[in-house]
N, C-alpha and C positions, 0 to 999 in steps of 0.2 A: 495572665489577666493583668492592664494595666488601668491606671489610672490618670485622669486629665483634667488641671484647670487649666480652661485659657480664656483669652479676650481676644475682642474681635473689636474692631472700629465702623460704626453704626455708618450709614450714608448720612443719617442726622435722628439727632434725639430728640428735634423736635416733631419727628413724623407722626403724625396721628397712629400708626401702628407699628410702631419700631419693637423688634423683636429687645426688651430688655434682660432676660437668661435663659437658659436650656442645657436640661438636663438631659442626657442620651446614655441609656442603657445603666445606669446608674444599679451598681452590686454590693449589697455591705454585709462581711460576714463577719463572728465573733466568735472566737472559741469551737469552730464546728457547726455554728447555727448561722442559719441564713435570717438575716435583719431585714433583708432591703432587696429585692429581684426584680432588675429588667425594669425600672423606673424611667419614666420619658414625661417632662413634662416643659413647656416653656411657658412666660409671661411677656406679654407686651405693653406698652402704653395705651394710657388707659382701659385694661382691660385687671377685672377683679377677678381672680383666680382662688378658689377655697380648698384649703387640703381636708376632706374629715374623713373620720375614720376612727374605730373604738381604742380604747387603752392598749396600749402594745402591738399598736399597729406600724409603728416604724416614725412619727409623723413627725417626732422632736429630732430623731436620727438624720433624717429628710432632710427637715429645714439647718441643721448642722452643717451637711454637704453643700445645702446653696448658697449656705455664705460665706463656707470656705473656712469653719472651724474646725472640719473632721474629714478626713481623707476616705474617699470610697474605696474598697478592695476593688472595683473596676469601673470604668462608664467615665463618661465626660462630664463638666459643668465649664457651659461657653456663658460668658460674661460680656454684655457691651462695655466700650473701654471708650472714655471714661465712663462706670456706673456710680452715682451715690445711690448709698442706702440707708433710711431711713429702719429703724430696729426696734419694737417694739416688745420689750421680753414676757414672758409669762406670768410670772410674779417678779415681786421686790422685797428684798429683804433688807430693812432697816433697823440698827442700834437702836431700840427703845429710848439708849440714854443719851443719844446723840439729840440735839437740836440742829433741825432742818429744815427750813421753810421754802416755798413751792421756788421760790427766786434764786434763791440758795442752791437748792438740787437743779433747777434749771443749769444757771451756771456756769456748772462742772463739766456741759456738755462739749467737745471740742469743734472748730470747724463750721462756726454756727453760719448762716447763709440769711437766716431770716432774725428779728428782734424777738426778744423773750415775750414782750407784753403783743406782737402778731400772734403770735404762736398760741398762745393762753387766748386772743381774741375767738383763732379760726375755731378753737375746743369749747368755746363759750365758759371758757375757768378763769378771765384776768383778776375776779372778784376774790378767786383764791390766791394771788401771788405771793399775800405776807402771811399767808396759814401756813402753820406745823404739818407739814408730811404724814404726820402721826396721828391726823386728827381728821384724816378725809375719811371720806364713805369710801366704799367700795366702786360707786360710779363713778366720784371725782378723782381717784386716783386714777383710774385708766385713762381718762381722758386729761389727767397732767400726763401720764407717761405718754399717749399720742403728742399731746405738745414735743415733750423731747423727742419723739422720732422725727417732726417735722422741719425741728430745726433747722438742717442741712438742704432744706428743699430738697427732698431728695427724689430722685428719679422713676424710685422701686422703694414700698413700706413694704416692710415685712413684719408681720401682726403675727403672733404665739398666743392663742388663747385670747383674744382682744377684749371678751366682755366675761371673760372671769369675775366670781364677786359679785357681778354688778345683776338684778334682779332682772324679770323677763321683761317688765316696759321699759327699763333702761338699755337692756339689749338690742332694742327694735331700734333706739336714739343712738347709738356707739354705732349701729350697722347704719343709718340712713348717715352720721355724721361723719363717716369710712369715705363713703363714697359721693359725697359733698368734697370732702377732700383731695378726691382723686382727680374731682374734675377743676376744683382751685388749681393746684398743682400738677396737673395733666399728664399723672404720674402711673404709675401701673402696680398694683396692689399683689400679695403675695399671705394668703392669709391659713391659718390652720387653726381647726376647731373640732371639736367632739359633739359639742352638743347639734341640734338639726332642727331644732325648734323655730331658727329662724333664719341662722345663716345661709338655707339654701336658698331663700329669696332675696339677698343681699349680693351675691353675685351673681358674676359670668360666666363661668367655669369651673365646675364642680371635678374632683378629682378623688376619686373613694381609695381609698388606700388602706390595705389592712395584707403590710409586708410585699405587697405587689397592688398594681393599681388594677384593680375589680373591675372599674369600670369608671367613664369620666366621659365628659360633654356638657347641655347646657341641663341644669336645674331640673327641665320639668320632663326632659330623655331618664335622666340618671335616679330621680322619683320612682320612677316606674321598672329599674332595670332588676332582672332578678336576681344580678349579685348583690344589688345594695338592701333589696326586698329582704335577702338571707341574712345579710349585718343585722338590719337597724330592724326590720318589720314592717308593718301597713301602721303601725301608730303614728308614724310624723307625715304621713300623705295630706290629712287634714292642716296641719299648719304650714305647709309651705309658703302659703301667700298673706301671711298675715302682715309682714315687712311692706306689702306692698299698695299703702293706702295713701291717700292726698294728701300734701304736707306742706301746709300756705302760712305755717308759721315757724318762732323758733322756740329750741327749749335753753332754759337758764342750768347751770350745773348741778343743780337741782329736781332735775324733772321737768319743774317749771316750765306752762309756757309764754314767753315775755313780752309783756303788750309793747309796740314799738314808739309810741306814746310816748308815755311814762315809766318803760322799762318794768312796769308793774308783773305781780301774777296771775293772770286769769285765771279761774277756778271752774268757769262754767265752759268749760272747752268739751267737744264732742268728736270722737271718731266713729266713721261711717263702719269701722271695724272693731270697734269697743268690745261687743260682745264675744267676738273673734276673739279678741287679747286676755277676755275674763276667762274664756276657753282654755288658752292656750296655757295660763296662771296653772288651773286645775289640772289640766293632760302633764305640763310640765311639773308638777308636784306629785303627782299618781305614778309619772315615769323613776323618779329620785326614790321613790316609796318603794318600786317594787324590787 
């Protein structure tokens, strides 16, 4: 059994549907155990691709192999050459005692492609650029850490966990602001999540993985399939589409959403799915609960 990275040179990366990686037959095994079997998956430009799948489902092992930090006991990962990648990690762990402010950590990043204050623009955070790292919520941190993955304009985001931390109406803004992203930057997205609450209505391409892939296609095929029915259950059928409501405004990093005026808050804003998202507050709190 061997294994293979390689690249390949695209006919062009500006194609509307250029193959940007693929994984083929992908094997990882550890000590006797099988981690990883028979994995096949590719992403392309502009197309959002979601890995979910429960705890020790292989998903972090996965995304390891596709960017070429961990060697697979067998299968291929073909790379368009040149690819950037944009890397968005799971968490961050920062020195309490360290002082670092958003410009600061910005920075550090290398290879930058785009300015720090675009980048902070497209995440709607520039307001945060001389705050303490140590001082954001849980939604502005993610969406500083999307700034750093953006940097590099990169080809292909790869999102670990993207709306960790961050609460359910904020998660529905990090997913509709994913893929705002994708289409700025005409990029093709790479993303892995556990929860289901609402990322299956934020992508393209669903891909269930739990140590081999169950089953995969579009969102509302793979709802319904009855390997995914055995993972997760009929409890996330109801929220699949709540990601998917009219969206003729913006939000401030805050939640906020920001009159274009005055840059003010509106507070009397209404979604045609409100009730949908107070739903989904409860379903996602009774799920954690049980």
């Amino acid at each position: 059994m061997t294994s293979t990275v390689s690249t390949v040179s695209p006919t062009s990366l500006a194609s509307p549907s250029t193959e940007l990686l693929r994984a083929e037959n992908i094997y990882l095994s550890d000590k006797q155990r099988n981690l990883l079997s028979d994995i096949n998956l590719s992403v392309s430009t502009g197309e959002i691709v979601t890995i979910i799948g429960p705890n020790g489902a292989g998903k972090t092992s996965l995304l390891n192999i596709l960017l070429g930090l961990r060697t697979p006991t067998s299968g291929q990962v073909v790379r368009a050459k040149p690819l950037i990648i944009g890397y968005m990690p799971q968490s961050l762990q920062l020195n309490p005692q360290l002082p670092l402010t958003v410009l600061r950590f910005l920075s550090l990043a290398e290879k930058c492609a785009m300015s720090i204050d675009s980048a902070l623009e497209k995440t709607n955070t520039l307001e945060l650029k001389h705050a303490s790292m140590h001082d954001l919520s849980g939604g502005e941190l993610q969406r500083v850490l999307l700034s750093r993955a953006i940097l590099r304009k990169p080809q292909l985001l790869v999102l670990d966990e993207p709306v960790q931390g961050v609460d359910v109406v904020g998660q529905s803004q990090l997913y509709q602001l994913i893929s705002q992203l994708r289409d700025e930057l005409q990029c093709g997205v790479l993303m892995v999540s556990h929860d289901l609450h609402i990322v299956m209505a934020a992508t393209d391409h669903v891909i269930c993985l739990n140590q081999h892939v169950c089953c995969h296609g579009h969102p509302d095929s793979v709802s319904s399939h009855p390997a995914y029915l055995e993972l997760f259950g009929h409890s996330t059928d109801a929220n699949v589409a709540i990601y998917t409501h009219h969206h003729d405004h913006n939000h401030d990093a805050h939640g906020c959403i920001v009159d274009e005026a005055d840059n003010g808050c509106v507070h009397d804003h209404h979604h045609d799915d409100a009730d949908s998202v107070n739903t989904l507050k409860s379903n996602h709190k009774d799920n954690h609960n049980a």
